[in-house]
mmCIF file as Biopython writes it, N, C-alpha, C and O atoms, coordinates in Angstrom:
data_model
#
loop_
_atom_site.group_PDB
_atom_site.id
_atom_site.type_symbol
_atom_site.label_atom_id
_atom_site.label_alt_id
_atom_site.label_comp_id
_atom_site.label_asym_id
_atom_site.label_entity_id
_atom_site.label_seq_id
_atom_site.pdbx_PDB_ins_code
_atom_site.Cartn_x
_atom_site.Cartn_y
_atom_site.Cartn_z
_atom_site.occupancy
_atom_site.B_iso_or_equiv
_atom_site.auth_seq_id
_atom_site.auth_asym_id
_atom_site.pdbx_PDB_model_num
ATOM 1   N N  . UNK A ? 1  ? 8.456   -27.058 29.158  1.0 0.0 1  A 1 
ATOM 2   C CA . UNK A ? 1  ? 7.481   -26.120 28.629  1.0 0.0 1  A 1 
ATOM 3   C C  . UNK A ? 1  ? 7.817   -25.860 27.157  1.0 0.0 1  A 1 
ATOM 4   O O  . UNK A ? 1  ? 8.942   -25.739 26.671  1.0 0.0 1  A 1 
ATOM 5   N N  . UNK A ? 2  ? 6.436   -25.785 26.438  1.0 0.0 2  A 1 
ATOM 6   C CA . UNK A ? 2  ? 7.313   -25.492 24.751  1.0 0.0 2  A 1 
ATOM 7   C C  . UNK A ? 2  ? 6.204   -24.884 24.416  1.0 0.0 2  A 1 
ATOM 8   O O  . UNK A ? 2  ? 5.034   -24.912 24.797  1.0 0.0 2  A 1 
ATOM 9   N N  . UNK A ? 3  ? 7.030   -24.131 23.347  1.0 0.0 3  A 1 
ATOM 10  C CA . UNK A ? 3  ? 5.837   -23.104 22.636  1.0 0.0 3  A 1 
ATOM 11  C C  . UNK A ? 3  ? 5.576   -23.317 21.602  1.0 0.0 3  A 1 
ATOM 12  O O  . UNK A ? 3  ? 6.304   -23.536 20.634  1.0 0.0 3  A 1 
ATOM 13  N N  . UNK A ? 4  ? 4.465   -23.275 21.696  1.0 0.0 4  A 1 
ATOM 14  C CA . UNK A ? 4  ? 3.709   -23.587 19.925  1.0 0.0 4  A 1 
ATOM 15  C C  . UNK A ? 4  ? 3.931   -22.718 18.795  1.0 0.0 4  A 1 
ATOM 16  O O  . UNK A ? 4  ? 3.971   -21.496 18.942  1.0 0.0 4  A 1 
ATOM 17  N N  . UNK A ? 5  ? 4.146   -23.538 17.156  1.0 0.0 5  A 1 
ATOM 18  C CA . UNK A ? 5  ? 4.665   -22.268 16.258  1.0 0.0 5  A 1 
ATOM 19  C C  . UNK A ? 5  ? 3.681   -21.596 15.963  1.0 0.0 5  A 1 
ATOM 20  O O  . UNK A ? 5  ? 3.890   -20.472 15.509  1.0 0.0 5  A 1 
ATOM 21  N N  . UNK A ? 6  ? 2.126   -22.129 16.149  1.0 0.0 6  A 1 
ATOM 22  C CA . UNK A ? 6  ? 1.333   -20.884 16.126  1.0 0.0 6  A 1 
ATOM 23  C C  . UNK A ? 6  ? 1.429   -19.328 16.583  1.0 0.0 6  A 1 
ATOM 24  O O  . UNK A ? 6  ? 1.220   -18.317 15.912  1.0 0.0 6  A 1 
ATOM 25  N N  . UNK A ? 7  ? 1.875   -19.486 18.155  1.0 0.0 7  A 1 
ATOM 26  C CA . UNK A ? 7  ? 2.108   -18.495 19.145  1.0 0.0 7  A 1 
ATOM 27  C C  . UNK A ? 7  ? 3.143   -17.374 18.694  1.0 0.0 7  A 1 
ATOM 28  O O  . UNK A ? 7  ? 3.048   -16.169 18.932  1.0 0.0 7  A 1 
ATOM 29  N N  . UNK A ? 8  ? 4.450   -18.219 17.786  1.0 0.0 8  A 1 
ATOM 30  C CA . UNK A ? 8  ? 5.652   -17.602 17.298  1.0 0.0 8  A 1 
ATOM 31  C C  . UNK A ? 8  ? 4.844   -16.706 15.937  1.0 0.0 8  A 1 
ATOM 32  O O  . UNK A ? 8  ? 4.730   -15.483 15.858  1.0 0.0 8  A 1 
ATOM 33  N N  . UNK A ? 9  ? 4.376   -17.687 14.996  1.0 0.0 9  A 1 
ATOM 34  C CA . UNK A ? 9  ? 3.703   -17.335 14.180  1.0 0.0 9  A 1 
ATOM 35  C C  . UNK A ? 9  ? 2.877   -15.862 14.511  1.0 0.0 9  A 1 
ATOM 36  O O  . UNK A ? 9  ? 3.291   -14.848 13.950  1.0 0.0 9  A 1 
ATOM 37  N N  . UNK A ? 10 ? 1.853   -15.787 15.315  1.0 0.0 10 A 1 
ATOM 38  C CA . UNK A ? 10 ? 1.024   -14.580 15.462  1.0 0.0 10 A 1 
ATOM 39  C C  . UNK A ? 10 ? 2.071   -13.263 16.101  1.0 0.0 10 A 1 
ATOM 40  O O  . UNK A ? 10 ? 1.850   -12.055 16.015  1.0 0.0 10 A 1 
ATOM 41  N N  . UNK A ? 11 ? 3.007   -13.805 16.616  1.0 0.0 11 A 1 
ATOM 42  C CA . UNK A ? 11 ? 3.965   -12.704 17.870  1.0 0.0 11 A 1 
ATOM 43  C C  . UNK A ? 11 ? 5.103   -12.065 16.515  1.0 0.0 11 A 1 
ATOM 44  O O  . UNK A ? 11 ? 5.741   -11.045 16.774  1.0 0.0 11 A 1 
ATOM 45  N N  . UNK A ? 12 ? 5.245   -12.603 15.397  1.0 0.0 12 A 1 
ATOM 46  C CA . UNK A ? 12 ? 5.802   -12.340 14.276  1.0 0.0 12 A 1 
ATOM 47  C C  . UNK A ? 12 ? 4.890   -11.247 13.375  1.0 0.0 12 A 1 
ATOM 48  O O  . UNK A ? 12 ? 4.992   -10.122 12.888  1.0 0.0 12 A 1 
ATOM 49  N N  . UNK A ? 13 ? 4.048   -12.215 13.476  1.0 0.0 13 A 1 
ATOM 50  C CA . UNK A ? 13 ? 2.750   -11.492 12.174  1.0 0.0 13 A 1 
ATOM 51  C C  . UNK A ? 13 ? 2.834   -9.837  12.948  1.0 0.0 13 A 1 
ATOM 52  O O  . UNK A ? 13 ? 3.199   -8.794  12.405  1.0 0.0 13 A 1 
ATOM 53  N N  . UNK A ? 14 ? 2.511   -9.974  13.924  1.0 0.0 14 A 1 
ATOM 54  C CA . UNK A ? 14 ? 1.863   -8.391  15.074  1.0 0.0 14 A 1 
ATOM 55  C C  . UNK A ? 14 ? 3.009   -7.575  15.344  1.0 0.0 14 A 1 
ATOM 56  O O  . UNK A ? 14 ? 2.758   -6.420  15.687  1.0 0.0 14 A 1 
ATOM 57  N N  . UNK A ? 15 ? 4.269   -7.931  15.263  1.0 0.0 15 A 1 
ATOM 58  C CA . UNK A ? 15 ? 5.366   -6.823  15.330  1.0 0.0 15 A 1 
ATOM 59  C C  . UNK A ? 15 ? 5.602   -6.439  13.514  1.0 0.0 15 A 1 
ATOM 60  O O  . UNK A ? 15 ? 6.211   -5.399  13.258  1.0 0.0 15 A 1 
ATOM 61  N N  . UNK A ? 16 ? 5.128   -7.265  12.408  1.0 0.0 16 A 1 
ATOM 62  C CA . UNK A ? 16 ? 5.690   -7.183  11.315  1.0 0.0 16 A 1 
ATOM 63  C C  . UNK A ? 16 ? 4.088   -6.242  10.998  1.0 0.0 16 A 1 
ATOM 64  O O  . UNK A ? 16 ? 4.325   -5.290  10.253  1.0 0.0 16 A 1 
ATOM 65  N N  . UNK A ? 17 ? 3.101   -6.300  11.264  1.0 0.0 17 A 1 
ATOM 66  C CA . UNK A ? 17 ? 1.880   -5.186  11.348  1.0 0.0 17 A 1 
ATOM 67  C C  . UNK A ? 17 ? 1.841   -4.125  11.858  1.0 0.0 17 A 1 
ATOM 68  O O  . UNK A ? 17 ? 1.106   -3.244  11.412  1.0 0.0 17 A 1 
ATOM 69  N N  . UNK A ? 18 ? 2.546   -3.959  12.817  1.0 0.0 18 A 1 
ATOM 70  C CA . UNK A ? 18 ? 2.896   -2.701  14.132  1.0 0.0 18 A 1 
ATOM 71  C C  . UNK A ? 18 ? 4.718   -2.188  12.816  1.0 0.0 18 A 1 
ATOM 72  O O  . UNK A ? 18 ? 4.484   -1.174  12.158  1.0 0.0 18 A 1 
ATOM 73  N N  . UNK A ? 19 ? 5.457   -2.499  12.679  1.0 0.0 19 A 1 
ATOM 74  C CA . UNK A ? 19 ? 6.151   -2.095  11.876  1.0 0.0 19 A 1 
ATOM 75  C C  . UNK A ? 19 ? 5.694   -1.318  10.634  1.0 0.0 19 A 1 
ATOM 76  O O  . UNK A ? 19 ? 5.770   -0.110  10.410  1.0 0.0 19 A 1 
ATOM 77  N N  . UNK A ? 20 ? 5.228   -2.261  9.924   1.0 0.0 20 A 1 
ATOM 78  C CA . UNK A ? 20 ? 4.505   -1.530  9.278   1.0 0.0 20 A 1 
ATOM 79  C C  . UNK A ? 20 ? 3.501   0.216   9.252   1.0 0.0 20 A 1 
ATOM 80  O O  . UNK A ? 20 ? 3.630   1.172   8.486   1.0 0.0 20 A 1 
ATOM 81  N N  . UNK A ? 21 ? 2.757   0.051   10.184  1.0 0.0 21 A 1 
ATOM 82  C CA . UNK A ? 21 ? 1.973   1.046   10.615  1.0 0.0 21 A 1 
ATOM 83  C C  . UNK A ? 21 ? 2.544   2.294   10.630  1.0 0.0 21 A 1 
ATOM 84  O O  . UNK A ? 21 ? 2.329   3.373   10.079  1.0 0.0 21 A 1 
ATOM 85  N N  . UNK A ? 22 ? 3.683   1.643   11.767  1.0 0.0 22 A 1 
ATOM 86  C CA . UNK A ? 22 ? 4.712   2.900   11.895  1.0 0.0 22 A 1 
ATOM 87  C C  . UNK A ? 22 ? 5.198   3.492   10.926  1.0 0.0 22 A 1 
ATOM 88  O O  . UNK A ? 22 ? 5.054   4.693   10.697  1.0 0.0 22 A 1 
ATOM 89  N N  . UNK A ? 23 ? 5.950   2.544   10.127  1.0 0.0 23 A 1 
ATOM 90  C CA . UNK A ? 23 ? 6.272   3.313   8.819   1.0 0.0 23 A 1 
ATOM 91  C C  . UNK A ? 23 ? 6.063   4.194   8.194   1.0 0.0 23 A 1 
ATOM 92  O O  . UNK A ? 23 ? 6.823   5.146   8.011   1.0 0.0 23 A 1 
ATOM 93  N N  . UNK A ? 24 ? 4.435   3.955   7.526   1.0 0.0 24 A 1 
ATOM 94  C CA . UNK A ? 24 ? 3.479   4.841   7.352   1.0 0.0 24 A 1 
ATOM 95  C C  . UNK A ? 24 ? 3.098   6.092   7.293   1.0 0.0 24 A 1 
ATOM 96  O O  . UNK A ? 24 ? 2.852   6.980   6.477   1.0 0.0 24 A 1 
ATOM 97  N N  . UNK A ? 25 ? 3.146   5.735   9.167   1.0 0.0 25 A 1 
ATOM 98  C CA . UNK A ? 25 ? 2.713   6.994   10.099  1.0 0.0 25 A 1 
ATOM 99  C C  . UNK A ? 25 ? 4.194   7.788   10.038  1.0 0.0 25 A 1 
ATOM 100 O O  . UNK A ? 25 ? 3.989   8.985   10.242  1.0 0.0 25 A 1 
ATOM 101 N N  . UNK A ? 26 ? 4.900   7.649   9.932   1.0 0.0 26 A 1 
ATOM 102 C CA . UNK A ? 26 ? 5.821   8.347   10.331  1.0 0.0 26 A 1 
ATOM 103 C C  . UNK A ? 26 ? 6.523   8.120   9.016   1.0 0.0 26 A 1 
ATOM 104 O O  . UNK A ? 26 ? 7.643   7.614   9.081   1.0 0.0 26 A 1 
ATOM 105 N N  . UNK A ? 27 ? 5.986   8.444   7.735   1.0 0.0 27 A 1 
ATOM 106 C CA . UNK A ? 27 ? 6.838   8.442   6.029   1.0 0.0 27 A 1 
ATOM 107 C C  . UNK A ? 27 ? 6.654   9.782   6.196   1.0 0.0 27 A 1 
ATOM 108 O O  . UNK A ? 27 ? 5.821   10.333  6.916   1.0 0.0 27 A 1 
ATOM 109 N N  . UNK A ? 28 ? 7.842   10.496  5.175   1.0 0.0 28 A 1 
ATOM 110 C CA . UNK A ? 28 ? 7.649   11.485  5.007   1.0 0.0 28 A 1 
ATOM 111 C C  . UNK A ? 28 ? 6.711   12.362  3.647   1.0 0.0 28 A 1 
ATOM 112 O O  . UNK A ? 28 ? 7.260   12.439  2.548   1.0 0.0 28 A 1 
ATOM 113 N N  . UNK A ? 29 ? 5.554   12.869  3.814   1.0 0.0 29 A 1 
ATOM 114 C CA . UNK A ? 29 ? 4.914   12.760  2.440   1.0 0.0 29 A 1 
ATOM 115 C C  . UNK A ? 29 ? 5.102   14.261  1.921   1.0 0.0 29 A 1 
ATOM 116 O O  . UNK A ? 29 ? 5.198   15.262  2.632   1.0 0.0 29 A 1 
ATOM 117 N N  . UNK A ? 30 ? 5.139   14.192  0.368   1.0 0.0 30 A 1 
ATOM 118 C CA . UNK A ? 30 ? 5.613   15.113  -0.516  1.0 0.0 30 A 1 
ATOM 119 C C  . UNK A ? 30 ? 4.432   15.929  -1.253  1.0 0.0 30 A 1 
ATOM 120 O O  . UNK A ? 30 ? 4.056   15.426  -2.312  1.0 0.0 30 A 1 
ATOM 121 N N  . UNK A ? 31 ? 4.156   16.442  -1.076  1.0 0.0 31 A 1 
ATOM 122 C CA . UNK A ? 31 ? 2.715   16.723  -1.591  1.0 0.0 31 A 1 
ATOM 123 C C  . UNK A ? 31 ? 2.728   17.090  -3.286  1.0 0.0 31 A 1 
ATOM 124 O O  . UNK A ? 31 ? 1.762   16.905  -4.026  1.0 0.0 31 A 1 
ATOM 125 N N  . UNK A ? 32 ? 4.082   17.665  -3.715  1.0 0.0 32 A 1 
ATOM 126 C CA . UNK A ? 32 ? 4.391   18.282  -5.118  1.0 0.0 32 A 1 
ATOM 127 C C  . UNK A ? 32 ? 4.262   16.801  -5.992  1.0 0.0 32 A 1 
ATOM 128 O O  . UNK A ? 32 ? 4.044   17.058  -7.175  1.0 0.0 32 A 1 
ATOM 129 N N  . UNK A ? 33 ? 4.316   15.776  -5.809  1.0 0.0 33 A 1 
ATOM 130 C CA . UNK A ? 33 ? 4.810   14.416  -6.187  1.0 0.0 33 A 1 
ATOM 131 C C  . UNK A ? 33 ? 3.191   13.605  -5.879  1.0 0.0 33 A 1 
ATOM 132 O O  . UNK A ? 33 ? 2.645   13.352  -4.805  1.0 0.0 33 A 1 
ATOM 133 N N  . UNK A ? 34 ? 2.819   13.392  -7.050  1.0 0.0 34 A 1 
ATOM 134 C CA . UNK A ? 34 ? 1.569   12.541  -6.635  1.0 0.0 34 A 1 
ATOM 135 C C  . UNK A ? 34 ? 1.298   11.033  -7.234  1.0 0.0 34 A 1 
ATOM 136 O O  . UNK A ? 34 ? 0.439   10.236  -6.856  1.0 0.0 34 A 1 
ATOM 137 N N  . UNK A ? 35 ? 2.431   10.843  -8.443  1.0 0.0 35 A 1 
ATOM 138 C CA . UNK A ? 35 ? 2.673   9.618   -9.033  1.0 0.0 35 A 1 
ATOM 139 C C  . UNK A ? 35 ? 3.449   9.998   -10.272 1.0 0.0 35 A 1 
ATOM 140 O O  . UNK A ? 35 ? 3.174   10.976  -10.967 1.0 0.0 35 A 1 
ATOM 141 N N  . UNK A ? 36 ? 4.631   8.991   -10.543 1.0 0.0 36 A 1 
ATOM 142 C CA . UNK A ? 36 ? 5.316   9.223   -11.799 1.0 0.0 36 A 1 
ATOM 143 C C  . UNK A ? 36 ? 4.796   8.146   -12.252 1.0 0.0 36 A 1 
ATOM 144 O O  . UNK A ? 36 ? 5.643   7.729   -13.042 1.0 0.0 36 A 1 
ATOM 145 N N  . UNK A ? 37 ? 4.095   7.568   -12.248 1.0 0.0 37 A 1 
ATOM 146 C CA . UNK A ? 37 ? 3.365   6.726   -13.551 1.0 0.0 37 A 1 
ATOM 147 C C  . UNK A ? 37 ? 2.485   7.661   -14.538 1.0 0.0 37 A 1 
ATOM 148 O O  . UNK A ? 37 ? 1.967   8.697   -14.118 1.0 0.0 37 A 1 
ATOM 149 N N  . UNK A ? 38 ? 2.400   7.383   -15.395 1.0 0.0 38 A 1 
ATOM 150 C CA . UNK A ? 38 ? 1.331   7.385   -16.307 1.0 0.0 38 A 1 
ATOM 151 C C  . UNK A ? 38 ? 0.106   6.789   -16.451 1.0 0.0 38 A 1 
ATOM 152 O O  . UNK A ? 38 ? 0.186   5.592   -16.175 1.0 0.0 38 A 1 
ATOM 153 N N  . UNK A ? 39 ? -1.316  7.234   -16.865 1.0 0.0 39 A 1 
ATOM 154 C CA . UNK A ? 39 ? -2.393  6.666   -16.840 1.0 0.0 39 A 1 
ATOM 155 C C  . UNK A ? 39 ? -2.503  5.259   -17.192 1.0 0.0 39 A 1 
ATOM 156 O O  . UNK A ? 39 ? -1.396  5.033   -17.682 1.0 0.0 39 A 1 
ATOM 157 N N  . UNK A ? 40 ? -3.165  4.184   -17.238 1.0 0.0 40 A 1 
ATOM 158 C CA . UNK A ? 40 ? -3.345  3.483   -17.810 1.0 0.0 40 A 1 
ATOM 159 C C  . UNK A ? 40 ? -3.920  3.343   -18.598 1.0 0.0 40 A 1 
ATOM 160 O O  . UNK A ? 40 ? -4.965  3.966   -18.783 1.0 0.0 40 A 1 
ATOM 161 N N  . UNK A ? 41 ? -3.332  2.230   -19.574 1.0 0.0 41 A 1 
ATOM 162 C CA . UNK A ? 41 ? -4.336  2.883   -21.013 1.0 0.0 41 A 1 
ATOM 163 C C  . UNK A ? 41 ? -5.455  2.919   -21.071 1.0 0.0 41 A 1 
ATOM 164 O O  . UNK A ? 41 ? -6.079  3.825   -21.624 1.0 0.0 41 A 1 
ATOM 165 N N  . UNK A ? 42 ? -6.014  1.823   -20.445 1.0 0.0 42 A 1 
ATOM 166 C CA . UNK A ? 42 ? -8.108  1.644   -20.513 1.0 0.0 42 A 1 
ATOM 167 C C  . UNK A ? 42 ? -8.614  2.875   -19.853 1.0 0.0 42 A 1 
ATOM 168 O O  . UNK A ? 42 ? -9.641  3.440   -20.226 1.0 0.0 42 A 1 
ATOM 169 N N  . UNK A ? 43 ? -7.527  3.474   -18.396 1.0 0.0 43 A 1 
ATOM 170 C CA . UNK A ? 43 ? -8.036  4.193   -18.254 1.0 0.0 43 A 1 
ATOM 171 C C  . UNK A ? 43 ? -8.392  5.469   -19.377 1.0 0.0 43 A 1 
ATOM 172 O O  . UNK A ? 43 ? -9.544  5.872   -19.538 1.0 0.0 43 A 1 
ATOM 173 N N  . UNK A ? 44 ? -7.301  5.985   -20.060 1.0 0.0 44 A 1 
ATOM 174 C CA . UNK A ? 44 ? -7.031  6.429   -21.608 1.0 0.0 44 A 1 
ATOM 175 C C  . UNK A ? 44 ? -8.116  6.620   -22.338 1.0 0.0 44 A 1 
ATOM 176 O O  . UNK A ? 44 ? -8.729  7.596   -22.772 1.0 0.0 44 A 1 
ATOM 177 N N  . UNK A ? 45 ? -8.255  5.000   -22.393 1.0 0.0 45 A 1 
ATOM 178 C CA . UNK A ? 45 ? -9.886  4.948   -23.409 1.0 0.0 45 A 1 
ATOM 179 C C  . UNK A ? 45 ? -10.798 5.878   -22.838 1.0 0.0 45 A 1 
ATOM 180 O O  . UNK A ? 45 ? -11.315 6.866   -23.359 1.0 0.0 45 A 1 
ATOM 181 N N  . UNK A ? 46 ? -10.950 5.306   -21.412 1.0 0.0 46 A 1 
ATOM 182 C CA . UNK A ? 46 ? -12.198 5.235   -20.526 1.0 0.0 46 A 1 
ATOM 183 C C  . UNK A ? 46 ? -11.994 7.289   -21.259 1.0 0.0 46 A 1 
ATOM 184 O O  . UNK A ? 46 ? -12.173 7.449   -22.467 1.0 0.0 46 A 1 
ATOM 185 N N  . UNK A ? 47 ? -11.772 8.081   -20.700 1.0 0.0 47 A 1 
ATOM 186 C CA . UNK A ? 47 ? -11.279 9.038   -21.046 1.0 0.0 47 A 1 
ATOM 187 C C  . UNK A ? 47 ? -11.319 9.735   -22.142 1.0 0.0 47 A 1 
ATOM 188 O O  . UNK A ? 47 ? -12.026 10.723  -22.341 1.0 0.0 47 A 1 
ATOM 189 N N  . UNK A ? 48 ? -10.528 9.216   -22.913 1.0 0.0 48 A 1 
ATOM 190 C CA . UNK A ? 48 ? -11.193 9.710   -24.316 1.0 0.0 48 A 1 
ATOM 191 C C  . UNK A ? 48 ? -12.652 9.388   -25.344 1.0 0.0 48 A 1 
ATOM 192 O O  . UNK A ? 48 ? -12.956 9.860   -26.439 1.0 0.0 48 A 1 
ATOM 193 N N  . UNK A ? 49 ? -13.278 8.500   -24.562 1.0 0.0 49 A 1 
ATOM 194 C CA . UNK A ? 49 ? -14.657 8.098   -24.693 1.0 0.0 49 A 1 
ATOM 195 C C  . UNK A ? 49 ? -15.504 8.849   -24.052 1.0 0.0 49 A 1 
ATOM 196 O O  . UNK A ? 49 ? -16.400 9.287   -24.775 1.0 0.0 49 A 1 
ATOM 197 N N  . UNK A ? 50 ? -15.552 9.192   -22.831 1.0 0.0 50 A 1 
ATOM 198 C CA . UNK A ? 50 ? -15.994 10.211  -21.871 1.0 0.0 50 A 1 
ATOM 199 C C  . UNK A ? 50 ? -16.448 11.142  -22.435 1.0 0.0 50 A 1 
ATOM 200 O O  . UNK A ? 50 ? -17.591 11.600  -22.438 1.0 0.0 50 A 1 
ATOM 201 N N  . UNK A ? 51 ? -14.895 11.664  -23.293 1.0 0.0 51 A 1 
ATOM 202 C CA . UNK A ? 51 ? -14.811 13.053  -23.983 1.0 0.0 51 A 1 
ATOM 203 C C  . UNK A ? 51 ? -15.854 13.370  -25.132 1.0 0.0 51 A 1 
ATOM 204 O O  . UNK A ? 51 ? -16.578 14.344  -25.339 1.0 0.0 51 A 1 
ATOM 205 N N  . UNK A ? 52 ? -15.613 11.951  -25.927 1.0 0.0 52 A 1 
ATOM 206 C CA . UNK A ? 52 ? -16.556 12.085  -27.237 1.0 0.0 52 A 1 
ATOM 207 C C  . UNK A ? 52 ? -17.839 12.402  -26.826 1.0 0.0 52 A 1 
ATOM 208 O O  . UNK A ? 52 ? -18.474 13.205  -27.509 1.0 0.0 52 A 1 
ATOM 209 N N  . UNK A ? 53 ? -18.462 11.798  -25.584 1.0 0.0 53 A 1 
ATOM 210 C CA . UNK A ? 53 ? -20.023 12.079  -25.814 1.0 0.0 53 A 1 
ATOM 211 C C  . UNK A ? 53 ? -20.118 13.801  -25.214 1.0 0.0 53 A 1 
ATOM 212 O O  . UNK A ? 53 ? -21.193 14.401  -25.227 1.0 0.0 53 A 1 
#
């Protein structure tokens, strides 16, 4: 009897999707903290163009 690497393949993919999920679901979220990035610049433009009109 042998198993196909498709079979391995999908039985991989679906615990590494189900991992995932979990993760997720169960991160702990910070609400004070919403991104330490900075805008992007076009967004910037977009923005200070906005403003002018």
């Amino acid at each position: 009897m042998s198993v196909k690497l498709g079979s391995v393949v999908m039985i991989l993919m679906i615990f590494f999707i189900a991992k995932i999920s979990f993760e997720s679901a169960t991160a702990e979220k910070v609400p004070g903290r919403v991104s330490d990035r900075s805008p992007a610049s076009i967004d910037q433009s977009y923005n200070d163009h906005m403003a002018k009109r």
